[in-house]
Structure formats: structure tokens, C-alpha cells
N, C-alpha and C positions, 0 to 999 in steps of 0.2 A: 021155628022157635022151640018148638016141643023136645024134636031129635038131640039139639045142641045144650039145653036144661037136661035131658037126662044123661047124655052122654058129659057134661062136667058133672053131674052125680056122681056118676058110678067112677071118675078120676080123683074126683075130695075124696071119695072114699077107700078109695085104693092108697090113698096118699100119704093114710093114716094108719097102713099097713107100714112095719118096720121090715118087711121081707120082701115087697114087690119093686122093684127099682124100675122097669120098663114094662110097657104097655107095645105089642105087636097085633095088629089086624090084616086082613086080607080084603079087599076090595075089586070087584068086575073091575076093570080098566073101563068101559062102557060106562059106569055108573060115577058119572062127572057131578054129580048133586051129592051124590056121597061122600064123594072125594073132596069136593068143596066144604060139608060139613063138617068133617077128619082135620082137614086145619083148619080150621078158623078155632077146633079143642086144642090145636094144638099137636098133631101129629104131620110127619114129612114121610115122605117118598123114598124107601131107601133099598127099593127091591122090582122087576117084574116077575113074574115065573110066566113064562109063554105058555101058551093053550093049556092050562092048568086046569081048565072048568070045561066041564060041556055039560051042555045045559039044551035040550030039545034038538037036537043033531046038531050042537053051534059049540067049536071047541072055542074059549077066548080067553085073553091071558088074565090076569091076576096082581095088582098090585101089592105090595107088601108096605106097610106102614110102621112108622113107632114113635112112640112119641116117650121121655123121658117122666118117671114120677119121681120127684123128689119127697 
């Protein structure tokens, strides 16, 4: 509940900027709790970048996200 209140925070408040039109993140592919959080604010899927990350000798890819502010 916490992650998904602060993350439509900081999007009301983006929203209210007259310069930001889009919102892009990067996401572990691995990290399926995060990526369920990401949409349910409202952001989609519109990118992988493969082994983008390594992280303790583990290269893994990286999803890319966006989601529209109007």
C-alpha cells in the first residue's frame, strides 16, 4: 500500500508540471512485485534491454516502462 501512495504522489505531482508529458523507468525483469506495482500506477511495458544490469556476478535484463502524464 505504502509503495503505490507514494508512487501516485510523486505522478499528481508531476501532472501538475506543464513540461513533463511522460514518465520512463527501468525495472530487474526479476522483480515481478515491482512490476506489478508499475501498473496497477499505471505504467506498461514497452521495452527489454538484455543483460543491462549486473549486479553480484549476475548480468539480467531490464525492463523499460512508461507511462503517459497528462
Amino acid at each position: 500500500g505504502i509503495g503505490e501512495a507514494l508512487m501516485m504522489d510523486m505522478i499528481a505531482r508531476l501532472e501538475r508540471s506543464a513540461y513533463i508529458t511522460q514518465v520512463h523507468l527501468y525495472v530487474l525483469s526479476t522483480e515481478e512485485r515491482a512490476i506489478r506495482l508499475y501498473e496497477r500506477c499505471g505504467f506498461t511495458h514497452c521495452g527489454t534491454m538484455h543483460r543491462n544490469a549486473y549486479q553480484n556476478g549476475i548480468y539480467y535484463d531490464q525492463h523499460v516502462m512508461e507511462r503517459a502524464i497528462k
